[in-house]
C-alpha positions in Angstrom: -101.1 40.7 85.0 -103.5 41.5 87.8 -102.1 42.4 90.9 -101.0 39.4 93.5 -102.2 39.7 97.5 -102.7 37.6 100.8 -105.9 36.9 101.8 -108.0 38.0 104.3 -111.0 37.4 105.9 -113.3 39.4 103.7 -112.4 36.5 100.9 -114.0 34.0 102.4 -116.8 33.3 100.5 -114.9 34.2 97.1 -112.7 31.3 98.1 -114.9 28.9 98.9 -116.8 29.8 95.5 -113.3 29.2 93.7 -112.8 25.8 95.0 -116.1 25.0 94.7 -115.8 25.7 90.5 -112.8 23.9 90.5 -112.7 20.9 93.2 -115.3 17.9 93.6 -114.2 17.5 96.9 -116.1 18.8 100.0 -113.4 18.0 102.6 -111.6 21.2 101.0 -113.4 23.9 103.1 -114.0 21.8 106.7 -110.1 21.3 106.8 -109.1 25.2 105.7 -111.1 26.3 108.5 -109.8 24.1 111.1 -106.7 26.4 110.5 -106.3 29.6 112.0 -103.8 31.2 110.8 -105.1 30.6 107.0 -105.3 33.8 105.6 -101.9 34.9 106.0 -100.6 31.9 104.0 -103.0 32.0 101.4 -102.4 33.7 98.4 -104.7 35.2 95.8 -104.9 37.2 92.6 -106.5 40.4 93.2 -110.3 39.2 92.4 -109.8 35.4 94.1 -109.7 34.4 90.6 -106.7 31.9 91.5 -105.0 31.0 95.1 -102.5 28.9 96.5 -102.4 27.9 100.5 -99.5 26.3 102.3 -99.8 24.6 106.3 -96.6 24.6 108.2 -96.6 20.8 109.4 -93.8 19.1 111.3 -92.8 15.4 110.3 -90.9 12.8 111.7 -87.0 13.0 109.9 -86.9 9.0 111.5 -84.3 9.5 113.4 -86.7 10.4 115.8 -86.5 14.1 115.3 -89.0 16.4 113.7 -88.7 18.7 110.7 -90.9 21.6 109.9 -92.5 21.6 105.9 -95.0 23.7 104.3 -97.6 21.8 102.9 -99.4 23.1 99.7 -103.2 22.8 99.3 -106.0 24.2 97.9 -104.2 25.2 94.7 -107.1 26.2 92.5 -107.2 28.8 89.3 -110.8 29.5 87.8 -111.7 28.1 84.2 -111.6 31.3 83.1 -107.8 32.1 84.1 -105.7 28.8 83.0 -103.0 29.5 81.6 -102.1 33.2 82.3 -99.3 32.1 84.9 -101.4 32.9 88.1 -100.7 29.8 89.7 -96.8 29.3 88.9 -96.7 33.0 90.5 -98.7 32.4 93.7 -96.8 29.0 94.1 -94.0 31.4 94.2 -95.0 33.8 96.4 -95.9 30.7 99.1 -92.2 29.0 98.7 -91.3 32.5 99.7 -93.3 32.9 103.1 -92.7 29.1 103.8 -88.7 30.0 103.5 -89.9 33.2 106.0 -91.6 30.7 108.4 -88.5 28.3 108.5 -89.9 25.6 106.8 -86.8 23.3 105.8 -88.7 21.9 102.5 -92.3 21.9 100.7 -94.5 19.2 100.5 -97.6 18.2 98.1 -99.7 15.3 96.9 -101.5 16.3 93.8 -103.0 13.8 90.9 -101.7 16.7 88.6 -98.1 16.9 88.9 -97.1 19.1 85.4 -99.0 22.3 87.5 -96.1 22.0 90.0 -92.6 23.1 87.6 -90.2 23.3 91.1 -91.4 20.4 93.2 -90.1 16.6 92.5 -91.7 13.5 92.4 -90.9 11.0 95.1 -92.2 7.8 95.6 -93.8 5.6 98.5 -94.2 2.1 98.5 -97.3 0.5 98.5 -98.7 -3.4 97.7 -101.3 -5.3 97.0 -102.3 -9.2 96.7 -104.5 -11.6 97.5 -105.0 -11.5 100.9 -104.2 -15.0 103.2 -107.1 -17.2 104.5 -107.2 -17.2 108.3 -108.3 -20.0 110.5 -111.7 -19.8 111.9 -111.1 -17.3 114.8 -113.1 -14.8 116.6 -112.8 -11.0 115.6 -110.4 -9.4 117.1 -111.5 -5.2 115.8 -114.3 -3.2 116.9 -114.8 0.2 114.9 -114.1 3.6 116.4 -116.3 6.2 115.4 -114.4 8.9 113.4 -114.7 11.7 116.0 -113.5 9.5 118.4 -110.1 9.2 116.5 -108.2 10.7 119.2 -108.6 7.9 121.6 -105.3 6.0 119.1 -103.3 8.7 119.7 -100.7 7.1 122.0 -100.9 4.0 119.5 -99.9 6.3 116.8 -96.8 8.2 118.4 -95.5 5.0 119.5 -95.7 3.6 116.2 -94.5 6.7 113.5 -91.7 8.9 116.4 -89.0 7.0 114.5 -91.0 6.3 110.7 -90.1 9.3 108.2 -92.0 11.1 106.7 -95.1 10.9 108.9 -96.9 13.6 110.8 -96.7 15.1 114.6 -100.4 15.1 115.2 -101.4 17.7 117.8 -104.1 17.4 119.8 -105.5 20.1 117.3 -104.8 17.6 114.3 -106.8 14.7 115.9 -109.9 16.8 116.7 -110.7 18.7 113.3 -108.8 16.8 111.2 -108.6 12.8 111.1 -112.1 12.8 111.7 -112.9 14.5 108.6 -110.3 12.0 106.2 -111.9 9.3 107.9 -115.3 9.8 107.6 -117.6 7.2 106.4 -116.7 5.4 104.1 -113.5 4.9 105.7 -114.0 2.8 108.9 -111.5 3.1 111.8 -111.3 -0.8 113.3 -109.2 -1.2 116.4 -107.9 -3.3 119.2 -105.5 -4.4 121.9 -103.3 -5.0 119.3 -103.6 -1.9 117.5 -106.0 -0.1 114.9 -106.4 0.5 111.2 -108.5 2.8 109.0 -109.7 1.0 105.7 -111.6 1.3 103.1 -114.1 -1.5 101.5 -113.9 -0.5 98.2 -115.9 -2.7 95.5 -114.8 -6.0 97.3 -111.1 -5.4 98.1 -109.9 -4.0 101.6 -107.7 -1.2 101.4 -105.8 -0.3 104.0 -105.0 3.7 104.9 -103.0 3.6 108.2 -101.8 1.3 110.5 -100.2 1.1 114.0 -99.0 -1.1 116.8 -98.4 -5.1 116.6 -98.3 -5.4 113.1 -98.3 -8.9 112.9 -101.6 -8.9 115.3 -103.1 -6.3 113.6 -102.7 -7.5 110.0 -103.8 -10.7 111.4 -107.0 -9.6 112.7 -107.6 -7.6 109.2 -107.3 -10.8 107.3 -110.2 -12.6 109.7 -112.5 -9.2 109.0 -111.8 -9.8 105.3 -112.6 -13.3 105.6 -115.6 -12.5 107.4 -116.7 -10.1 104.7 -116.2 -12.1 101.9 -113.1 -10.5 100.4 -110.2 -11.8 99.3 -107.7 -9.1 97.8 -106.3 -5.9 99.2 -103.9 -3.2 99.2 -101.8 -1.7 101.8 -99.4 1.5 102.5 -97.1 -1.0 103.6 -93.8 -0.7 102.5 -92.4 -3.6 100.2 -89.9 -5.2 102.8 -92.5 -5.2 105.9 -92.4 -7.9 107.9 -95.6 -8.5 109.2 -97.3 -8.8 105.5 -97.3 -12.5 105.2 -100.2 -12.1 108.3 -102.0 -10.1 105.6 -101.7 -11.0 102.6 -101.0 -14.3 100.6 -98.5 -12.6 98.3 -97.8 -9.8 96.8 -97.4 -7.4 94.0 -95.0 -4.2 94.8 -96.7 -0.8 93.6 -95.7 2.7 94.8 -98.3 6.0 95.3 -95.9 8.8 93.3 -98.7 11.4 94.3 -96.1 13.1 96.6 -93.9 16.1 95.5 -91.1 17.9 97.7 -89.1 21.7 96.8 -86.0 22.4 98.6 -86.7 25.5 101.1 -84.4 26.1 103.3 -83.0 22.2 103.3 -82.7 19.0 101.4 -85.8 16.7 101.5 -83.9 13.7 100.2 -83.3 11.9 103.4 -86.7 11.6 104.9 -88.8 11.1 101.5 -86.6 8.4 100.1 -86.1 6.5 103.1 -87.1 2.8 102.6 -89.5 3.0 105.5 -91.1 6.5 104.6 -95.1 6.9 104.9 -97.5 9.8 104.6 -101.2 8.6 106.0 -104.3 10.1 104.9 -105.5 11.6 107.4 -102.5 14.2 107.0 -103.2 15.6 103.7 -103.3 19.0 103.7 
């Protein structure tokens, strides 16, 4: 087996060729660089045929504490390599330097789940419905340009300090990072009320994030639907909230199970299987 090795900055461009031949996804390289202590938690097989890369992130444990994960991204193995073990080794090697780093637990969202033999699946509940037909009123939104995402920062920490699961955004995080999940076509629509980022997506609104007066917010998303013409959508709303009758007109309960976790150094049970857990986003790794 070939030999197994942090990276350095000397990879750079091997890595960026790897994820290019494995990932249709161009946010990959604009978010590993707004990190700078990358290389020492990315792991590669001698020739950057293979790599796995973990960010320390701290969460909300909602009871209005934080807990530190590692998050694991960017797990790519070239076409040529499958299935010689690289991956299941370097995955290894990172649960290892997240346990050195004090990270409590690992966290992932991944479409490919199999790849990922230690982590669990946990679920987060989502819906979707036709949505409810407002009264004629005025519009209530106004969109926020994506670099300007900062600006609902004190909307945000108000809303998630006590919701688990969700990230502490630095000021670092809401610079180089929400702007680049919620670039076009993703529009950020906000308010005295609040703000939302949503999506327009072949006629039905679909709704990323959300924070503040729920019930005004939600409100004010059903008269922009209106507006538009559309009459369904989905939500990262959890099944029991409140404030989705201002939304939607009913609805059907669904769950993302995208998310994994791996014991570290703690047990993630708590904070992923809360009722009330949500992961926006915009906090991807």
């Amino acid at each position: 087996m070939t030999d197994l090795r942090t990276a350095g900055p000397a990879d750079r461009e091997a890595l960026h060729a790897l994820w290019a031949a494995c990932f249709d996804a161009p946010h990959v390289v604009p978010l590993y660089e707004t990190d700078p202590g990358r290389y020492g938690r990315t792991f590669v097989t001698a020739e950057v045929s293979a790599c796995v890369y973990y960010l320390p992130r701290r969460v909300h444990d909602g009871l209005g504490g934080e807990v530190l994960v590692g998050g694991v991204a960017n797990v790519a193995a070239h076409p040529s390599v499958r299935g010689r073990g690289y991956v299941r080794s370097l995955l290894a090697m990172a649960a290892a330097a997240m346990a050195a780093d004090g990270c409590a637990w690992s966290l992932l969202f991944t479409g490919t789940p199999g790849v990922y033999k230690e982590w669990t699946t946990f679920e987060l509940q989502t819906v979707s419905g036709p949505l409810r037909r407002p009264a004629a009123a005025g519009r209530a939104l106004r969109p926020v340009p994506a670099a300007d995402a900062a600006v609902l920062r004190d909307v945000y920490e108000r809303h998630n300090a006590r919701r688990p699961l969700t990230a502490v955004r630095d000021e670092a995080h809401w610079r180089d990072r929400v702007p680049v999940w919620y670039a076009e076509p993703v529009e950020l629509l906000a308010g005295d009320a609040g703000y939302a980022a949503v999506r327009w997506d072949g006629g039905v609104l679909d709704v990323l994030e959300v924070a503040g007066d729920l019930p005004r917010v939600l409100s004010a998303l059903a008269v922009e639907a209106a507006a538009r013409g559309i009459g369904s959508g989905r939500a990262r709303l959890t099944w029991h909230e409140p404030a989705l009758p201002y939304l939607f007109a009913s609805i059907t309960r669904e769950s993302d199970r995208t998310g994994m976790v791996r014991a570290v150094l703690g047990d993630p049970a708590a904070v992923v299987e809360a009722k009330d857990a949500a992961h926006w986003p915009a906090d991807y790794f």
